[in-house]
N, C-alpha and C positions, 0 to 999 in steps of 0.2 A: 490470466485475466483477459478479459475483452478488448480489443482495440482501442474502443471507445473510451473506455475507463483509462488505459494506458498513456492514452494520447492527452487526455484529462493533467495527469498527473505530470507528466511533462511538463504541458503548457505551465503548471501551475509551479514546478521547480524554475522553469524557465524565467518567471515573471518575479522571484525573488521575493515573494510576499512571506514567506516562510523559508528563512533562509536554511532551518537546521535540517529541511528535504530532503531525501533521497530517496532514489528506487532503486530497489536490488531485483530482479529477475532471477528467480530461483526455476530449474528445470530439478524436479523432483522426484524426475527419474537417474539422475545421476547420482542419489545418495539414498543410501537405503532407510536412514535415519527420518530426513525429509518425506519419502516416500510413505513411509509408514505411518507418520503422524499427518500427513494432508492430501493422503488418497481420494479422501470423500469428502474434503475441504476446499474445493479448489475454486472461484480464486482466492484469496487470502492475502489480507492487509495486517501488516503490524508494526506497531510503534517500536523501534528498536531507540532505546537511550544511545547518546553517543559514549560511554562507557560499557556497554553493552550490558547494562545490569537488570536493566526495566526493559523485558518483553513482552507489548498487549496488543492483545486484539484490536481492530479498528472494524465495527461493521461493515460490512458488502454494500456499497450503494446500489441504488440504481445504475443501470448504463445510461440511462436517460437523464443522469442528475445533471442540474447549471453546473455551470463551471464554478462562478463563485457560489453556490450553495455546497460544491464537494472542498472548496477550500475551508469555507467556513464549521462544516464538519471536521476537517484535517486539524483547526487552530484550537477543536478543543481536546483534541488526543494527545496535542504536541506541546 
């Protein structure tokens, strides 16, 4: 993902408004499983349950999006 977006999300775990956040960085060249399923997917958001049972998609924003308008998209995934 973009810098921008990255730096996004941070801020946004940082601020605690969404406590169940997390970012995982996946390099999708170290698993060939990953690789294969998000070759031509890249970047890629997804709601992972803390049970790991629910895994969804979250739309691609803008890099340009507000900071609270990519939060306010994040509170309805989560």
């Amino acid at each position: 993902m973009c810098e921008g977006l990255q730096e996004k999300l941070e801020t946004i775990i940082q601020t605690g408004n969404i406590p169940s956040l997390k970012l995982e960085v996946r390099d999708i060249t170290t698993c060939d499983d990953w690789f294969i399923a998000y070759e031509y997917e890249v970047p890629t958001l997804f709601y992972r349950s803390e049970d790991g049972s629910d895994l969804r998609p979250i739309p691609r924003p803008s890099p340009r999006i507000t900071l609270q308008k990519f939060e306010q998209i994040l509170k309805t995934y989560i």
